[in-house]
Legacy VTK file of the C-alpha trace (Angstrom):
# vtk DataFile Version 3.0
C-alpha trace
ASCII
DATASET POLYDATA
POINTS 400 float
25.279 162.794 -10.494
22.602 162.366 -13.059
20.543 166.164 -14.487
17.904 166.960 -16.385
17.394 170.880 -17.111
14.007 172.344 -17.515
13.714 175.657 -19.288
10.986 177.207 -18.389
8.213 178.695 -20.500
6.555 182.539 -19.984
8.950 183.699 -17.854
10.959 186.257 -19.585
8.219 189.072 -18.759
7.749 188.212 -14.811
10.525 190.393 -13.871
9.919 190.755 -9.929
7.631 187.981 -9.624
9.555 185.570 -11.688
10.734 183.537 -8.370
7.361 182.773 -7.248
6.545 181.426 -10.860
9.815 179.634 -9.905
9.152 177.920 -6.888
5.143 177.094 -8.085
7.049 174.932 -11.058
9.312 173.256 -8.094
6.701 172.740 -5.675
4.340 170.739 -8.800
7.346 168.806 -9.988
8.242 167.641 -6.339
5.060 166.479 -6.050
5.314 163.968 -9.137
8.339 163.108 -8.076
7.427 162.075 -4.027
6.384 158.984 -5.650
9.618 157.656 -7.535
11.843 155.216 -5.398
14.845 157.468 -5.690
14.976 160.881 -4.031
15.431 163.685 -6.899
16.920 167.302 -5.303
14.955 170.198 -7.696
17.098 173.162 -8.005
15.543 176.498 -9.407
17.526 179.204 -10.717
17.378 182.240 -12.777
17.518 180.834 -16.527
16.762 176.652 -15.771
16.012 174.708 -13.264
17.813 171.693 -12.164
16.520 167.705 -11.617
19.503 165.960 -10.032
19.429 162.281 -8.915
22.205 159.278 -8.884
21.169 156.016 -9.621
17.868 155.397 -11.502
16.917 155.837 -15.405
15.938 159.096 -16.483
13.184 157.811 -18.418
10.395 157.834 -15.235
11.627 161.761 -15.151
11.197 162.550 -18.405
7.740 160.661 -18.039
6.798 163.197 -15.332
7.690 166.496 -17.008
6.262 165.995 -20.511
2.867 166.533 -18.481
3.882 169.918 -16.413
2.839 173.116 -17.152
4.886 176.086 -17.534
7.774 173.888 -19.020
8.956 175.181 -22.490
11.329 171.972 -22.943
13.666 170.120 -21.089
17.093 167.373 -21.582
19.001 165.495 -19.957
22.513 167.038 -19.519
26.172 166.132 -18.744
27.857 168.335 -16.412
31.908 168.828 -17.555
34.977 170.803 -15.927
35.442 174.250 -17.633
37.679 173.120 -19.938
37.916 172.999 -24.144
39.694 169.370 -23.511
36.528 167.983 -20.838
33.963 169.563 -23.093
35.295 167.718 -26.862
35.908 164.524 -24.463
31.911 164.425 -23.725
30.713 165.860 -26.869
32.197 162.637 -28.769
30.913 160.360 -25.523
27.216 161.629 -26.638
27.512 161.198 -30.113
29.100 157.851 -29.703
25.733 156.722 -27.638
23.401 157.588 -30.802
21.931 156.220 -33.755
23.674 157.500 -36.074
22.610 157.171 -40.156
24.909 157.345 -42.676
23.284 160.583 -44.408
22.290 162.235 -40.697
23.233 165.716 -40.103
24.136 167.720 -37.301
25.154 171.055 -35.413
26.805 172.611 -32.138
25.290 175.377 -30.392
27.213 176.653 -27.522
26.229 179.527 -24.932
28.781 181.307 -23.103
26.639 182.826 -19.866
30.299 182.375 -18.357
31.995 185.110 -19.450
35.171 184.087 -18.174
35.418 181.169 -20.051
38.616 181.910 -22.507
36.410 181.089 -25.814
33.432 182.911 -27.043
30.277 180.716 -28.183
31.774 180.999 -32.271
35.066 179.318 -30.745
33.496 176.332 -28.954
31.355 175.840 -31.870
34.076 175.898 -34.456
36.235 173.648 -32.100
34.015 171.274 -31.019
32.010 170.943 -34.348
35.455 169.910 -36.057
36.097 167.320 -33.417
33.039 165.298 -34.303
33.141 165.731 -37.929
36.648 164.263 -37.780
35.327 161.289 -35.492
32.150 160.485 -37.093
33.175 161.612 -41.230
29.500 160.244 -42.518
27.807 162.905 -40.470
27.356 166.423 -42.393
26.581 169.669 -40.856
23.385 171.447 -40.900
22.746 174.469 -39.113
19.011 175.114 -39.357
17.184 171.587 -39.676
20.134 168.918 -38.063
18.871 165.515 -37.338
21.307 165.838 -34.017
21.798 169.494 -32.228
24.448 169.311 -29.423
24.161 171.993 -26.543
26.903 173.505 -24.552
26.006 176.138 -21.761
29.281 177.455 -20.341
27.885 178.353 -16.962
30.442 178.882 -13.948
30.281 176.114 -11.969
30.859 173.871 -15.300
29.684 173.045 -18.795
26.442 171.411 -19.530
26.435 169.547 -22.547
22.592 167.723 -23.892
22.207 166.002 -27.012
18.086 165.204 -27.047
15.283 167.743 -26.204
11.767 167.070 -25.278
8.976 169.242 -25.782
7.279 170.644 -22.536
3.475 171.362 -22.427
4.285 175.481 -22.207
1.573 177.609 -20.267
2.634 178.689 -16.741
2.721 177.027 -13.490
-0.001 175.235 -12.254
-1.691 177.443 -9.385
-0.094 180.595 -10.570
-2.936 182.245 -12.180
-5.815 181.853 -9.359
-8.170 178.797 -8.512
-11.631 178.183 -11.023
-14.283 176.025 -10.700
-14.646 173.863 -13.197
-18.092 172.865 -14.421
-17.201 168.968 -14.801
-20.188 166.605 -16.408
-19.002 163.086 -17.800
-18.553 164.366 -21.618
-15.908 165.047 -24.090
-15.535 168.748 -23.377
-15.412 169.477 -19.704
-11.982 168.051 -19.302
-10.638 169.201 -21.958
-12.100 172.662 -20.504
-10.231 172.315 -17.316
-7.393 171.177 -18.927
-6.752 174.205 -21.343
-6.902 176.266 -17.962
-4.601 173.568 -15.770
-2.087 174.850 -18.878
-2.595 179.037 -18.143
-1.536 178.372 -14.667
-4.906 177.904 -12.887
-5.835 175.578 -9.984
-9.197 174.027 -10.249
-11.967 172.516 -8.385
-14.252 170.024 -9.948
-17.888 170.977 -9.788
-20.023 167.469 -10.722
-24.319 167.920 -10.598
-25.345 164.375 -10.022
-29.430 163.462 -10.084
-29.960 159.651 -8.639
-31.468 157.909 -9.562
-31.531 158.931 -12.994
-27.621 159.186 -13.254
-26.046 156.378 -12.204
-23.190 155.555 -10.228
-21.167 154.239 -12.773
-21.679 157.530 -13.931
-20.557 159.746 -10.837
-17.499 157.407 -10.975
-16.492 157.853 -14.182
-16.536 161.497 -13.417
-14.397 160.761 -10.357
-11.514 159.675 -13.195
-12.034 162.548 -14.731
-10.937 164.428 -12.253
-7.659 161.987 -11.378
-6.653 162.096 -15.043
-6.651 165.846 -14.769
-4.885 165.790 -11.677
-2.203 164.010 -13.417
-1.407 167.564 -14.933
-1.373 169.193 -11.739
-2.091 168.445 -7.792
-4.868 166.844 -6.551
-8.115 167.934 -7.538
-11.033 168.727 -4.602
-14.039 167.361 -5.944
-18.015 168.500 -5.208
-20.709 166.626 -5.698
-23.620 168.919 -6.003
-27.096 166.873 -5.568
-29.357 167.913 -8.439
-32.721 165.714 -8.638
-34.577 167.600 -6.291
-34.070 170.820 -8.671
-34.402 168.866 -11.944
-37.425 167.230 -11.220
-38.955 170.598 -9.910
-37.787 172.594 -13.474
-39.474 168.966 -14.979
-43.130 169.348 -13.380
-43.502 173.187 -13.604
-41.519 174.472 -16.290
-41.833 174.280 -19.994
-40.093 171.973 -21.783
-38.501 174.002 -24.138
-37.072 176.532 -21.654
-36.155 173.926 -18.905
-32.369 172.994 -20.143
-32.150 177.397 -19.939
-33.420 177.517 -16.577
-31.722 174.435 -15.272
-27.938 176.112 -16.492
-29.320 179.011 -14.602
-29.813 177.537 -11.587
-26.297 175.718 -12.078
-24.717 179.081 -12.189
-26.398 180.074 -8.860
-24.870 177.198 -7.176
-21.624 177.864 -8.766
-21.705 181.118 -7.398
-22.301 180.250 -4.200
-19.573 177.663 -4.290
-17.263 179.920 -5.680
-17.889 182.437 -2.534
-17.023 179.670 -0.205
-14.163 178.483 -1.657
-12.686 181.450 -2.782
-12.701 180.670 -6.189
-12.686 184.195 -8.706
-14.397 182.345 -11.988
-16.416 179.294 -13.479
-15.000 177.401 -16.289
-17.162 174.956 -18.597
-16.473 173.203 -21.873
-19.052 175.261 -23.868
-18.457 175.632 -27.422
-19.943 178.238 -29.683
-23.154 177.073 -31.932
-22.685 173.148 -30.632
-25.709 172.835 -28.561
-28.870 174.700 -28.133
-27.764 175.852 -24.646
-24.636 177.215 -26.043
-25.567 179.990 -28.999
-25.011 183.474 -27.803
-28.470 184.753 -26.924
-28.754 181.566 -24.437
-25.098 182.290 -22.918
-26.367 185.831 -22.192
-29.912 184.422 -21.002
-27.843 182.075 -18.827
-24.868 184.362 -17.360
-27.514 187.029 -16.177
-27.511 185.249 -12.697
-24.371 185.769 -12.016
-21.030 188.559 -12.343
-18.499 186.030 -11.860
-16.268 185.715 -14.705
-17.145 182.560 -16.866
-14.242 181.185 -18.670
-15.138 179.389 -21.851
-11.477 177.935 -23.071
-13.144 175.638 -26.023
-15.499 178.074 -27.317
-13.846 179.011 -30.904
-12.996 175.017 -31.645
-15.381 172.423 -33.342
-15.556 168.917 -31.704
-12.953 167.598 -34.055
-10.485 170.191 -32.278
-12.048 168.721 -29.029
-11.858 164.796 -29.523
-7.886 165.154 -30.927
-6.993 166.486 -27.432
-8.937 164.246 -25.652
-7.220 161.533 -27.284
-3.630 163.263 -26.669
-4.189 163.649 -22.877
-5.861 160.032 -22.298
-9.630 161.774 -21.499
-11.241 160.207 -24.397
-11.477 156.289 -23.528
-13.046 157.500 -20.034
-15.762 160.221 -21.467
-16.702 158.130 -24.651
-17.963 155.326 -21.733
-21.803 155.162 -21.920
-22.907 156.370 -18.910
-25.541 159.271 -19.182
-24.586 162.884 -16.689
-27.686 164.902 -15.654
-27.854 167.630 -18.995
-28.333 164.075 -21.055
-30.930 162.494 -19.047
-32.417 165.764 -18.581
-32.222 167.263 -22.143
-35.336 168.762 -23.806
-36.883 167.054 -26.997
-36.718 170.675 -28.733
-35.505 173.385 -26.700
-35.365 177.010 -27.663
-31.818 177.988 -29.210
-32.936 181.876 -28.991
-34.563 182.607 -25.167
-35.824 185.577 -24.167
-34.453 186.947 -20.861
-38.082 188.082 -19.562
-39.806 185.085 -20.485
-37.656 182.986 -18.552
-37.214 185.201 -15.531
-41.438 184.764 -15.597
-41.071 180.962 -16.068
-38.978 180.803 -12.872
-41.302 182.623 -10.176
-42.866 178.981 -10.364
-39.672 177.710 -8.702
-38.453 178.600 -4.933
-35.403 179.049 -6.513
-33.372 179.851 -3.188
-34.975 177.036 -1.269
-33.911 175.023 -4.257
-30.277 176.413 -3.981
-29.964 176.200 -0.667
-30.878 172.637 -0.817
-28.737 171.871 -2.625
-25.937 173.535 -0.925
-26.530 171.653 1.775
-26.058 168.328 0.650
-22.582 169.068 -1.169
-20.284 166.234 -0.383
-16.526 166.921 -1.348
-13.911 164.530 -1.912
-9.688 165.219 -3.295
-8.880 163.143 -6.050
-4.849 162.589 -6.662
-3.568 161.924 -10.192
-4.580 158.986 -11.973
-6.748 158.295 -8.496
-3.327 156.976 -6.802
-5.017 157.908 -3.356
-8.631 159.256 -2.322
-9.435 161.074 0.643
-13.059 161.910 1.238
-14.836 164.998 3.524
-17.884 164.847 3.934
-19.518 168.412 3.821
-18.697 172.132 2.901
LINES 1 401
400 0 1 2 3 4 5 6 7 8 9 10 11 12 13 14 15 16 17 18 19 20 21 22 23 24 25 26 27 28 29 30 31 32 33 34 35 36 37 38 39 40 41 42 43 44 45 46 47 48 49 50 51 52 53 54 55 56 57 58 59 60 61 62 63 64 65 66 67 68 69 70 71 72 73 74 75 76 77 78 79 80 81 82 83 84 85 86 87 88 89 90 91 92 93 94 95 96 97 98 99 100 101 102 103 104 105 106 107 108 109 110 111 112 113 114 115 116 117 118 119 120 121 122 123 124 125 126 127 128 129 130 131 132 133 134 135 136 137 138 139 140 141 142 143 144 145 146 147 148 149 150 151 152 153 154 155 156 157 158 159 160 161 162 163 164 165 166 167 168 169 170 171 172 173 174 175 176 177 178 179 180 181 182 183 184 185 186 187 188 189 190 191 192 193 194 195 196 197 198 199 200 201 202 203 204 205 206 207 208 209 210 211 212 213 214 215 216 217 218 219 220 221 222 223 224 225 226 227 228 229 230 231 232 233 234 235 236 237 238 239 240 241 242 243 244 245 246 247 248 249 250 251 252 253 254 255 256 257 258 259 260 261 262 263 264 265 266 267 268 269 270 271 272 273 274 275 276 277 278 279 280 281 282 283 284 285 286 287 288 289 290 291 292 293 294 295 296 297 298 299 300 301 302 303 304 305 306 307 308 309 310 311 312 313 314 315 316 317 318 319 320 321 322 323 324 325 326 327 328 329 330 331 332 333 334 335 336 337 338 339 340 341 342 343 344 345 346 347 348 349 350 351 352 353 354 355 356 357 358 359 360 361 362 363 364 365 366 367 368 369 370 371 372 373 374 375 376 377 378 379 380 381 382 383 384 385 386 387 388 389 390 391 392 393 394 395 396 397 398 399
């Protein structure tokens, strides 16, 4: 029987409600793994959880988990007999399999959650650490930076012996910390919005305002793989188009042009509220940054939250767009938002707009607009639509 153990990350303070965290992790990693051609059993317990399988290469597994939240890291391990004799048999198997260089170094750590194991952690150490100098004399020992750390967890049902390590994402569970609505245009920051909050443990639905004929399809659809490549680093993602011309056109004809991009992320945040009543969502996320646009210095972000009390989670809004582009590049967003195809804010976006509104000003700007006609309007046209990861399979609904 092959195994992979996955430590998890964020854990250690749960106390009671450290199984659900548990069984969130499970139920996202069986997910990912429903697709693979091999059935993989995922066993949670108190300190790791457990990937067993017999036949295929770990590598598709390993492929899978370097893209879950709430994993700290995770290896493939070797499962021995309690024994000192089974344990130095499999420590020399693994080092045998390696690439080893002449002036590599190495270590043993051992942990002994077994206490009836006859040695104590210094003993296997010791023990096993003189086996493999013996057997592989151009190898020298470091204990703090080793090129090759072997790991021994004496557990009771057996010994479980890894060699390589692979960094997990960290965070928490996906789903564990509440659903959001993420504010999702066609841009660099968006997703990488949604993403940073995929990573705390939060479950998100894709809010997209489309205006055709002035946005595009190609457009809407790039959005679309947005979504799926986000869904990649969780479940699958409901997405909601929200029909916009009707209520940028309006802003267009009878409001300033200088305070229309202020009233139009107004009038966004109404229809996020909304959304978020129905469903049953307890913030708004979006990928503003502090300073980077005119919409986004503080006096508009207060201008602009006054419609609503809902919490609105700003994840990116301490990092420049350097920050921004390197993760979009790490989690394979950037190809798909650097594609040219214009999202409503762009097509919409004032010549000069004011960087400093005045709450009073604008509320008097907007008794020009029917502004919950408009809302309701728009409402009503929502289409929705879940989006798996990496848009392996659509399913489409058709209204709220």
């Amino acid at each position: 029987m092959k195994q992979i153990q996955v430590h998890y990350a964020e854990l250690s303070t749960k106390g009671k409600n450290r199984q659900y965290f548990q069984n969130k992790l499970a139920t996202h990693i069986n997910y990912h793994l429903s697709f693979l051609e091999e059935k993989v059993t995922v066993r949670p317990r108190h300190d790791y959880l457990y990937l067993e399988w017999e036949h295929m290469d770990a590598q598709p597994l390993l492929d899978i988990l370097k893209d879950v939240p709430g994993i700290a890291r995770f290896e493939p391990v070797y499962q021995v007999e309690l024994s000192m004799d089974a344990i130095e048999e499999q420590a020399l198997a693994l080092f045998q399999k390696l690439d080893l260089k002449d002036d590599d170094t190495f270590r043993i750590q051992a942990r002994r959650p077994n206490r009836h194991f006859p040695e104590n952690s210094m003993a296997i150490q010791r023990q096993v650490g003189s086996s493999v100098g013996q057997a592989f004399p151009q190898l020298s020992v470091d204990l703090d930076h080793a090129d090759h750390t072997l790991v021994i967890s004496v557990q009771k049902d057996g010994a479980f012996m890894s060699v390589e390590s692979y960094p997990g994402l960290g965070g928490l569970p996906y789903g564990t910390s509440g659903k959001g609505l993420l504010m999702l245009s066609g841009g660099f920051d968006s997703p990488i919005a949604g993403y940073q909050m995929m990573k705390r443990g939060m479950a998100i639905e894709a809010v997209h305002f489309a205006s055709p004929p002035y946005t595009s399809p190609q457009a809407l659809d790039k959005t679309k793989r947005l979504t799926a490549r986000l869904a990649h680093f969780g479940m699958p993602i409901t997405f909601i188009e929200v029909p916009f011309t009707k209520i940028q056109t309006t802003i267009k004809e009878v409001i300033p042009d200088d305070s229309s991009m202020t009233v139009m992320r107004r009038m966004m945040l109404r229809i996020m509220e909304r959304l978020a009543i129905q469903r049953e969502s307890l913030a708004v996320i979006n990928g503003e940054a502090l300073g980077q646009v005119a919409s986004q210095t503080l006096e508009s972000m207060y201008v602009i939250n006054e419609v609503t009390s809902l919490p609105i989670l700003r994840p990116l809004i301490a990092t420049d767009k350097n920050e921004i582009i390197e993760i979009a590049r790490s989690i394979g967003t950037y190809d798909l938002s650097n594609e040219p195809f214009d999202d409503c804010c762009t097509v919409f976006a004032p010549v000069q707009p004011h960087t400093r509104p005045k709450l009073g000003a604008i509320e008097k700007l907007e008794e020009r607009l029917d502004v919950d006609a408009l809302v309701e309007e728009a409402l009503a046209g929502i289409t929705l639509e879940t989006i798996a990861p990496d848009d392996e399979s659509n399913s489409h609904t058709n209204l709220l």
